[in-house]
Structures are given as C-alpha cells and as structure tokens.
Biopython code that builds the backbone (N, CA, C, O; Angstrom):
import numpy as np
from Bio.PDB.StructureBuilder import StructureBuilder

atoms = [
    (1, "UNK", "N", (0.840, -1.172, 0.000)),
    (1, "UNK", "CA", (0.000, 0.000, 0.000)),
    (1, "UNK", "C", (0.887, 1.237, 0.000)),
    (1, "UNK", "O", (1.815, 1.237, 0.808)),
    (2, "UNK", "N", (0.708, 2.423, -0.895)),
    (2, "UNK", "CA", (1.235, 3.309, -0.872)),
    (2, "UNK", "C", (1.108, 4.463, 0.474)),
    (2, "UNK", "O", (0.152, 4.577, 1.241)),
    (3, "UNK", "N", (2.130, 5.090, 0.474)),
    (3, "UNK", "CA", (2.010, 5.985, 2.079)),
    (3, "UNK", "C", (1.164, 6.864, 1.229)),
    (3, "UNK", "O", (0.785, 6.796, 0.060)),
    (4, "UNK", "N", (0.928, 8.036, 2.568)),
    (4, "UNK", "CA", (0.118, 9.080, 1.887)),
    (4, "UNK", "C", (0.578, 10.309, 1.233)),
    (4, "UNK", "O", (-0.004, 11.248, 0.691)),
    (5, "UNK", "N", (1.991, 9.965, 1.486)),
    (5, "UNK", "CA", (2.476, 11.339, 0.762)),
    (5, "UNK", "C", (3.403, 10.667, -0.819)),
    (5, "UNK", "O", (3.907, 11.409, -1.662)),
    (6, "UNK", "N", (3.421, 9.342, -0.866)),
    (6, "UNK", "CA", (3.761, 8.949, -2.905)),
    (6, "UNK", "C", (2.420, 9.185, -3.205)),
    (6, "UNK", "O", (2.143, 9.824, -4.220)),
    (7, "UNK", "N", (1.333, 8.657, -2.287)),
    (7, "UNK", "CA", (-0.174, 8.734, -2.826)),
    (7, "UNK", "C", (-0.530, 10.345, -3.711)),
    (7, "UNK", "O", (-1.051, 10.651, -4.784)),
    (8, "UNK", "N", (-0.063, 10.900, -2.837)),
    (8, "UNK", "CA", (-0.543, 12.520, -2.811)),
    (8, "UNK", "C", (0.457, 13.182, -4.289)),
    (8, "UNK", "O", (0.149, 14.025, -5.132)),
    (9, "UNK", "N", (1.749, 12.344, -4.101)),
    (9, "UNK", "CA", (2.012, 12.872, -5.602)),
    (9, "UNK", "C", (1.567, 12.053, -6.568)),
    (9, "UNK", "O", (1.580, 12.713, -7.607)),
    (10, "UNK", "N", (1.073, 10.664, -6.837)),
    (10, "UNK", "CA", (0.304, 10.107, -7.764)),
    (10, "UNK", "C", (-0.615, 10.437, -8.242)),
    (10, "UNK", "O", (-0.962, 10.364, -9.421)),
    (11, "UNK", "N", (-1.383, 11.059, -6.900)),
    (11, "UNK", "CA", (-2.460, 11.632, -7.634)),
    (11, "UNK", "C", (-2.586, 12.925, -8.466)),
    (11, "UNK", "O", (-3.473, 13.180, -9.281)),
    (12, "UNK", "N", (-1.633, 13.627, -8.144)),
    (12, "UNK", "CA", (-1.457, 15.293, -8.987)),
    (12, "UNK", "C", (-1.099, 14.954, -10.022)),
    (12, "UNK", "O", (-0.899, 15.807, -10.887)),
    (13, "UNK", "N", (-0.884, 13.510, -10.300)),
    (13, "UNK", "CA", (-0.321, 12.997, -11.799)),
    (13, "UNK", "C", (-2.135, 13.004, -12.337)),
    (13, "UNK", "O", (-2.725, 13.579, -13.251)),
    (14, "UNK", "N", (-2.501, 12.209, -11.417)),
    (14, "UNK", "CA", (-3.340, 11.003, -12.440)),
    (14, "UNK", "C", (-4.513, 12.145, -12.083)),
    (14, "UNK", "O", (-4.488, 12.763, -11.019)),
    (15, "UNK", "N", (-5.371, 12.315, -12.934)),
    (15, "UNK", "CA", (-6.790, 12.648, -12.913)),
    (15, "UNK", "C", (-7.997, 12.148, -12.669)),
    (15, "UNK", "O", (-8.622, 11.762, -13.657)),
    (16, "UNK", "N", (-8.571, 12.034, -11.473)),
    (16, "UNK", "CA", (-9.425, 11.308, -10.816)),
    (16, "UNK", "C", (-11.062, 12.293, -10.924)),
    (16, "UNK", "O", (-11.233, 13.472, -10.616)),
    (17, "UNK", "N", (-11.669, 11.696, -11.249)),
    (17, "UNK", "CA", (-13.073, 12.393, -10.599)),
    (17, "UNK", "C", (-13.330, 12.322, -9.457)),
    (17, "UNK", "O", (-12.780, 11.594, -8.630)),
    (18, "UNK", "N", (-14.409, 13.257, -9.244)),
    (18, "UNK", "CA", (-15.049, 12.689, -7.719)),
    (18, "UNK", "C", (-15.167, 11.948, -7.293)),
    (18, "UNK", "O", (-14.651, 11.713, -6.201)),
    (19, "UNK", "N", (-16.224, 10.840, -8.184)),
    (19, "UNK", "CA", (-16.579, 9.450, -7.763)),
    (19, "UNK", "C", (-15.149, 8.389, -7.344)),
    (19, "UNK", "O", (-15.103, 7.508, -6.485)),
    (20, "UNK", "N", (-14.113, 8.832, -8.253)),
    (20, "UNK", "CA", (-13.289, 8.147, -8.333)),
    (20, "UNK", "C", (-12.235, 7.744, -6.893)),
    (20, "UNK", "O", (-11.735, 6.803, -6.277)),
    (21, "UNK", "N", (-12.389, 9.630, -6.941)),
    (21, "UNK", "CA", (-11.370, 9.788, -5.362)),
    (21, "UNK", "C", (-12.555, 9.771, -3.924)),
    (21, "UNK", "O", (-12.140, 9.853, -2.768)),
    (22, "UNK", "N", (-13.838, 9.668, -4.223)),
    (22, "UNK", "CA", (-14.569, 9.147, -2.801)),
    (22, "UNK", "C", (-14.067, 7.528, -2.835)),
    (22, "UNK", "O", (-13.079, 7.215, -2.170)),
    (23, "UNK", "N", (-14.608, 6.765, -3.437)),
    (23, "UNK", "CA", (-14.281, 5.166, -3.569)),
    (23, "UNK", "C", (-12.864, 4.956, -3.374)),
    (23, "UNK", "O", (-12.769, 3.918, -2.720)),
    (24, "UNK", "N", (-11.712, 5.426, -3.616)),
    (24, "UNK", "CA", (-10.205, 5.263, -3.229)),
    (24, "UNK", "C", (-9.930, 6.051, -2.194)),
    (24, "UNK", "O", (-8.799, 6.138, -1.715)),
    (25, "UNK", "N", (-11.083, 6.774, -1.709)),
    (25, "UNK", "CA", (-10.797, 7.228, 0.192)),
    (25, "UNK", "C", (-11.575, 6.461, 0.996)),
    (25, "UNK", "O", (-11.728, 6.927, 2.125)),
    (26, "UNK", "N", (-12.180, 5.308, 0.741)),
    (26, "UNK", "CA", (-13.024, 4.246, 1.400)),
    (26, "UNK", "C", (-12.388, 3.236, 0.899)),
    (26, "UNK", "O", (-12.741, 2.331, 1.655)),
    (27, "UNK", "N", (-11.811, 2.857, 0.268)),
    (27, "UNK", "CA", (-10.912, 1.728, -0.030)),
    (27, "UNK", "C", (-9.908, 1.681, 1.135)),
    (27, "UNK", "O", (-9.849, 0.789, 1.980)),
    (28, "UNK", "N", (-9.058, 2.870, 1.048)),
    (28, "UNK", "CA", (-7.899, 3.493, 2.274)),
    (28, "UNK", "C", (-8.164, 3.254, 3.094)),
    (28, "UNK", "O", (-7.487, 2.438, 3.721)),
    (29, "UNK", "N", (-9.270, 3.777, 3.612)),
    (29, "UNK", "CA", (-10.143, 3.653, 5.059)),
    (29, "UNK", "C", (-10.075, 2.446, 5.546)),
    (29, "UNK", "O", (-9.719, 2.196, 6.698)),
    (30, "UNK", "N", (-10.532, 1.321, 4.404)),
    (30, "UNK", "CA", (-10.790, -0.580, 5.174)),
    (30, "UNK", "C", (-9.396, -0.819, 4.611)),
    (30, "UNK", "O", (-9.182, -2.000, 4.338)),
    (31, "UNK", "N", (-8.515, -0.071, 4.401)),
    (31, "UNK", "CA", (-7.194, -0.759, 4.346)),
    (31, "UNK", "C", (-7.300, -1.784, 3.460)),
    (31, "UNK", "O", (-8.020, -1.816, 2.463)),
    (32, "UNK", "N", (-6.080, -3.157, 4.115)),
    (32, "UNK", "CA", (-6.107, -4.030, 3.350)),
    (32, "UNK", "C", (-7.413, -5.227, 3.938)),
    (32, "UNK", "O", (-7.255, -6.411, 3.642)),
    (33, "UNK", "N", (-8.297, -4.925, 4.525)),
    (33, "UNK", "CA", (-9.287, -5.720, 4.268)),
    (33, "UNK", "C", (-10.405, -5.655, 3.011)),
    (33, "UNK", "O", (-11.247, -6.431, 2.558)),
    (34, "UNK", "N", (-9.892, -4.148, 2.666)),
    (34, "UNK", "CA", (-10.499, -3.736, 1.466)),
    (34, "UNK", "C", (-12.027, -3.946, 1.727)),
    (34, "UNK", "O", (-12.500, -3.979, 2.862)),
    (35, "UNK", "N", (-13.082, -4.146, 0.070)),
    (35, "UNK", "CA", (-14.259, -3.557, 0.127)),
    (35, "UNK", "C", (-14.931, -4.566, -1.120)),
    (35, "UNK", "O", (-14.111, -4.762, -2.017)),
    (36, "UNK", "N", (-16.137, -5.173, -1.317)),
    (36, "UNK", "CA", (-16.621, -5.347, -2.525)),
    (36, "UNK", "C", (-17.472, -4.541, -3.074)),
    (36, "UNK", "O", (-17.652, -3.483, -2.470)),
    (37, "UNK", "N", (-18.097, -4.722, -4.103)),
    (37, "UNK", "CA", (-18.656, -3.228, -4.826)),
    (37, "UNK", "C", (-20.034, -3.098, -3.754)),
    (37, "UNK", "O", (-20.378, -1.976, -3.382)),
    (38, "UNK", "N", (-20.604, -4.034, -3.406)),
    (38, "UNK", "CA", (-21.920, -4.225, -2.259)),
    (38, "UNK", "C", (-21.391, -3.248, -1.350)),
    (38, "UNK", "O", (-21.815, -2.108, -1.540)),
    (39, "UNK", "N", (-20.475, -3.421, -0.300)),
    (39, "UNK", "CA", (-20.141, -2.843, 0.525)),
    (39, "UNK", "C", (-19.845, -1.277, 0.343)),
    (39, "UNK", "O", (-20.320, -0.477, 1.148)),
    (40, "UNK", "N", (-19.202, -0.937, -0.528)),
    (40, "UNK", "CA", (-19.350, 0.327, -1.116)),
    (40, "UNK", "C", (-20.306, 0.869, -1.629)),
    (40, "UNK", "O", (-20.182, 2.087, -1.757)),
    (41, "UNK", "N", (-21.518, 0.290, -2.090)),
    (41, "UNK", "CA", (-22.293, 1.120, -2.626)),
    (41, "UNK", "C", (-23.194, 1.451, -1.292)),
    (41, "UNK", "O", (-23.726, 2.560, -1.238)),
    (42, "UNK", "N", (-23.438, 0.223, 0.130)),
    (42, "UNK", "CA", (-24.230, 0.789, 1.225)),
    (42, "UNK", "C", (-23.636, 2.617, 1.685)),
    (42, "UNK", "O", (-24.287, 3.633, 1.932)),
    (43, "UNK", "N", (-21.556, 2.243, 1.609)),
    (43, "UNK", "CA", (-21.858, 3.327, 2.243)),
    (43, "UNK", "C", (-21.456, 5.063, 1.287)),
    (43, "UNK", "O", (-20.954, 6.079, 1.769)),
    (44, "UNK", "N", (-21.955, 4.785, -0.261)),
    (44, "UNK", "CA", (-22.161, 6.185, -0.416)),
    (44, "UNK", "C", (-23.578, 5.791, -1.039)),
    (44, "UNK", "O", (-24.233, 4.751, -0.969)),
    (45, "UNK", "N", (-23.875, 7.388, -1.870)),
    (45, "UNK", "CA", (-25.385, 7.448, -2.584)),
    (45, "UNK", "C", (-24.950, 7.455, -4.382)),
    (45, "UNK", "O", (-25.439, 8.295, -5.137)),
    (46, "UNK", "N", (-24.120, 6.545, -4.788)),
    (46, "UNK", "CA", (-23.920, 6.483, -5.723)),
    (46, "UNK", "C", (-24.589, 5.847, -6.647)),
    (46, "UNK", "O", (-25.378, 5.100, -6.068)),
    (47, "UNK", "N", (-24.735, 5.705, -8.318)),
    (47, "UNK", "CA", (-25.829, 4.623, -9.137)),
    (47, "UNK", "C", (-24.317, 3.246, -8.952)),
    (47, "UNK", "O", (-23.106, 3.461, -9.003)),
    (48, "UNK", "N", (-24.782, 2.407, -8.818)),
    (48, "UNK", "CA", (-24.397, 1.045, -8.976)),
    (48, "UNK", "C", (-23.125, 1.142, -10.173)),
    (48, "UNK", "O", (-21.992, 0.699, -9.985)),
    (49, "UNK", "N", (-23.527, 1.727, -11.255)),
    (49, "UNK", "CA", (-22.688, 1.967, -12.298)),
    (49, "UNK", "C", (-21.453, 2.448, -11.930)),
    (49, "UNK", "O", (-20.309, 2.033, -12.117)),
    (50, "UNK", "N", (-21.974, 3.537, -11.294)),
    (50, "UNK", "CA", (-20.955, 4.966, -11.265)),
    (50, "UNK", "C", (-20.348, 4.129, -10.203)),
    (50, "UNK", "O", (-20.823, 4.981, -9.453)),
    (51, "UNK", "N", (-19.875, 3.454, -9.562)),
    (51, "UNK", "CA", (-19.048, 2.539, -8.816)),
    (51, "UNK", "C", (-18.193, 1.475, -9.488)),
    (51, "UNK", "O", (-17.002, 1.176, -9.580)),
    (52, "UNK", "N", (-19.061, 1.163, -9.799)),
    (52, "UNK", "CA", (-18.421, -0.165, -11.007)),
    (52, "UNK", "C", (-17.208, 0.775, -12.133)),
    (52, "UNK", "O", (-16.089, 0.402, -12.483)),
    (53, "UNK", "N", (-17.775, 1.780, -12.409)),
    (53, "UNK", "CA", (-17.132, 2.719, -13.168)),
    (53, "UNK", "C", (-15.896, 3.321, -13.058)),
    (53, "UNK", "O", (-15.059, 3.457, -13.950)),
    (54, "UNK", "N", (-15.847, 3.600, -12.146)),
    (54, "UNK", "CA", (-14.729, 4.118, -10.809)),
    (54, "UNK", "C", (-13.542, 3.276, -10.652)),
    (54, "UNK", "O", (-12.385, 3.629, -10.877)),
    (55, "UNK", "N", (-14.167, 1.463, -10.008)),
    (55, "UNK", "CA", (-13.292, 0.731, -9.789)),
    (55, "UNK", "C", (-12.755, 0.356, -11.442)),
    (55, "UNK", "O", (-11.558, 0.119, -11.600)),
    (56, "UNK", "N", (-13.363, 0.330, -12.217)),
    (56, "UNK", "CA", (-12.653, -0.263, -13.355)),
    (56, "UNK", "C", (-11.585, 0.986, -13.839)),
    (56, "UNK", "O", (-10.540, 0.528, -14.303)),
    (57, "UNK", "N", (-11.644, 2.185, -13.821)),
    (57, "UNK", "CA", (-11.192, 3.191, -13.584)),
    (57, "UNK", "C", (-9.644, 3.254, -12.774)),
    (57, "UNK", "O", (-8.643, 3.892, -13.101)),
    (58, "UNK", "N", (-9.835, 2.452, -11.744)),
    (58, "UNK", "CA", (-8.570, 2.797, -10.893)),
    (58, "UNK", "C", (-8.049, 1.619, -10.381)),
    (58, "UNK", "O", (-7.182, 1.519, -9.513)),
    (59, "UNK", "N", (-8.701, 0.623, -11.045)),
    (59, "UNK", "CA", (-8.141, -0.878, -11.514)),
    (59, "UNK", "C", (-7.265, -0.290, -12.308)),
    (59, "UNK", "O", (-6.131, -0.378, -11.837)),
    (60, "UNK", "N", (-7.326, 0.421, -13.577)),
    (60, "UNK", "CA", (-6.732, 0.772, -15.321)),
    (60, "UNK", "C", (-5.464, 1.651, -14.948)),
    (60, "UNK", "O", (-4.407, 1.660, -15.579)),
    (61, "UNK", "N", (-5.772, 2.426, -13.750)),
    (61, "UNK", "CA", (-4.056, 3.483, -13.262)),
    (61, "UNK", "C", (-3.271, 2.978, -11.734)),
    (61, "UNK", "O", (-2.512, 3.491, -10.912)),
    (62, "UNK", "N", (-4.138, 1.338, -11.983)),
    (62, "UNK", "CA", (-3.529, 1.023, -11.128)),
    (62, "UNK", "C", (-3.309, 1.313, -9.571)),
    (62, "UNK", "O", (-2.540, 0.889, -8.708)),
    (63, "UNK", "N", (-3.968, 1.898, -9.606)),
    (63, "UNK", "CA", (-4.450, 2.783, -7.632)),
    (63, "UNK", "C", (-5.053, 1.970, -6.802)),
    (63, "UNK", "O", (-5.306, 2.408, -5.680)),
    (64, "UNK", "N", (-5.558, 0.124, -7.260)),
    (64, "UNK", "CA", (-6.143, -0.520, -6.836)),
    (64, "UNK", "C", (-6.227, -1.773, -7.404)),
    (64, "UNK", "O", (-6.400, -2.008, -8.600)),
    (65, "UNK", "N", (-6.062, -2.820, -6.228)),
    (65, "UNK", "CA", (-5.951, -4.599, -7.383)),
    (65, "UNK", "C", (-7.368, -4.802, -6.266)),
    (65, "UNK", "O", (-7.843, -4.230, -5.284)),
    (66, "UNK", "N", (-7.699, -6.173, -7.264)),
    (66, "UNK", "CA", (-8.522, -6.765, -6.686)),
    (66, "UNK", "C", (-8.381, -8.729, -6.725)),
    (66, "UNK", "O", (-8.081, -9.477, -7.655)),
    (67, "UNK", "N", (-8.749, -9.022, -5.284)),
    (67, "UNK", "CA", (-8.424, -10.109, -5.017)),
    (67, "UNK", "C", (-10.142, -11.093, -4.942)),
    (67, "UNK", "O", (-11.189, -10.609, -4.511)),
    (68, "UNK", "N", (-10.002, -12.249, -5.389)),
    (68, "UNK", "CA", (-11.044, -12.839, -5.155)),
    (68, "UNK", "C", (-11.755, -13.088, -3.277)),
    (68, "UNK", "O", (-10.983, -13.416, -2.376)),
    (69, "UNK", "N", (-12.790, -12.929, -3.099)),
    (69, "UNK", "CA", (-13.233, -13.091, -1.953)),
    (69, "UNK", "C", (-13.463, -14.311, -1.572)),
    (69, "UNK", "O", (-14.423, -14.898, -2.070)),
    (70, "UNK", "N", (-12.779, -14.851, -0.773)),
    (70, "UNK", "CA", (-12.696, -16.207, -0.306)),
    (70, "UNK", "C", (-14.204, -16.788, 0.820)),
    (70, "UNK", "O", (-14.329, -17.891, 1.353)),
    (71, "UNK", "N", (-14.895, -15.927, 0.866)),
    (71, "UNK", "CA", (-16.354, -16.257, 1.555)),
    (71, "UNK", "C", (-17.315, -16.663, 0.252)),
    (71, "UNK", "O", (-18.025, -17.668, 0.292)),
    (72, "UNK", "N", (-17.275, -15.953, -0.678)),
    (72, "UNK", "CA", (-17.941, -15.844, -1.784)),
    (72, "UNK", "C", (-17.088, -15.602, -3.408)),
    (72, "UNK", "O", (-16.653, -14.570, -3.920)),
    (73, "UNK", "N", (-17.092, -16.865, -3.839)),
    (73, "UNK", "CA", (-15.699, -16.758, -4.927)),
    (73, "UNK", "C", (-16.642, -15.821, -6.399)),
    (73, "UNK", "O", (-16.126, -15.437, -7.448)),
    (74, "UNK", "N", (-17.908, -15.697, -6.030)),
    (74, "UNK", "CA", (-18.316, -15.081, -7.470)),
    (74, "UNK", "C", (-18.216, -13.640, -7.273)),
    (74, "UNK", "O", (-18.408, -12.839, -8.188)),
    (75, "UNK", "N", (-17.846, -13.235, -5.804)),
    (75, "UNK", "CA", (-17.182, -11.854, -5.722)),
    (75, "UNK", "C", (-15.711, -11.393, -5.906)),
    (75, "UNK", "O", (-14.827, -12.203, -6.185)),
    (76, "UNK", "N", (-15.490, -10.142, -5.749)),
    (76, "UNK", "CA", (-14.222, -9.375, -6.031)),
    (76, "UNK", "C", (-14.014, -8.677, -4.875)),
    (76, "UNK", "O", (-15.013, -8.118, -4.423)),
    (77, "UNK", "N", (-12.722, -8.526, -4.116)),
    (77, "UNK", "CA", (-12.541, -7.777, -3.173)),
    (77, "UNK", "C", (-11.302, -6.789, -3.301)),
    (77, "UNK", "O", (-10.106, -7.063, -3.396)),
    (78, "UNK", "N", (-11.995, -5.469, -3.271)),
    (78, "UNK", "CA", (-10.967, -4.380, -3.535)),
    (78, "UNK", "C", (-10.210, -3.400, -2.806)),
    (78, "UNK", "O", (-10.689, -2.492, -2.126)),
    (79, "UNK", "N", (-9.152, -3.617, -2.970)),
    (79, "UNK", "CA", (-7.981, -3.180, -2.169)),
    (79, "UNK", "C", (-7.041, -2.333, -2.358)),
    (79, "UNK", "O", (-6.295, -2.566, -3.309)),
    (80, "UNK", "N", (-6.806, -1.212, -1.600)),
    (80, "UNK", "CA", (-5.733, -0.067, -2.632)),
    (80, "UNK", "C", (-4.300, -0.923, -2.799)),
    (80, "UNK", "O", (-3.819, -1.623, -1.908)),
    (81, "UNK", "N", (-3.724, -0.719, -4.125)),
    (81, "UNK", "CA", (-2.273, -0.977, -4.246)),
    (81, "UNK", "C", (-1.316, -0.541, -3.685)),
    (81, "UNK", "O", (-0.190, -0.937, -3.985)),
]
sb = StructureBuilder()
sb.init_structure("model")
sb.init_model(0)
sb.init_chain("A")
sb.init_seg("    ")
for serial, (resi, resn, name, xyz) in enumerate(atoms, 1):
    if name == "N":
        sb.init_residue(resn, " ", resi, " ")
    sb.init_atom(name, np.array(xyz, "f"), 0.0, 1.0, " ", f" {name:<3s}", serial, name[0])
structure = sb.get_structure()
C-alpha cells in the first residue's frame, strides 16, 4: 500500500473524478481488508454503475488490485495498491 504522501504525488499525476477519489478514500479507510462493490455502494449514494465505473477506472491506473473473496468466490474484493 502506498504511504500518503507517494499517494498525494500520484495523484497530482493522475486525474481522478469525484466518484473516483470518494471510492479510493473508502478503499484506504478498510485498508487491506479492502471492500466489494456491495459494501461500497451501502456506504455512499452512488448509481451502482458509477461505482463499477470508478473501480474499473482505478483498476486501469492502477491505484487498486482486486483479489477474489474467499467467503464468496463469485465476488471481487478491492484493495488499494
């Protein structure tokens, strides 16, 4: 996991939306227990999409991997890089 200050210059690189940088400050938050898209969508007011959107988003610059969820293998569990 990146500290918060490579974070802080990654990001002045990379161009994030809103949606993008709420969901990768709740990712941070559960650390490496990380989040599935369920769990994230209880806790903002986002469309389902615009989440899904996001993570595929910062899956693509790399700000985030995702590991299979070992309770439930037809889920994804997401975790900052």
């Amino acid at each position: 996991m990146m500290s918060d200050r490579s974070l802080g210059e990654e990001l002045d690189v990379v161009r994030l939306t809103k949606s993008q940088t709420i969901v990768l400050d709740l990712l941070r938050k559960n650390g490496m227990n990380g989040a599935t898209p369920k769990q994230l969508l209880d806790k903002v007011s986002f469309a389902p999409r615009t989440v899904r959107y996001a993570l595929r988003k910062l899956l693509k610059k790399k700000l985030i991997k995702r590991v299979p969820c070992l309770q439930d293998m037809r889920q994804w569990i997401y975790v900052p890089a």
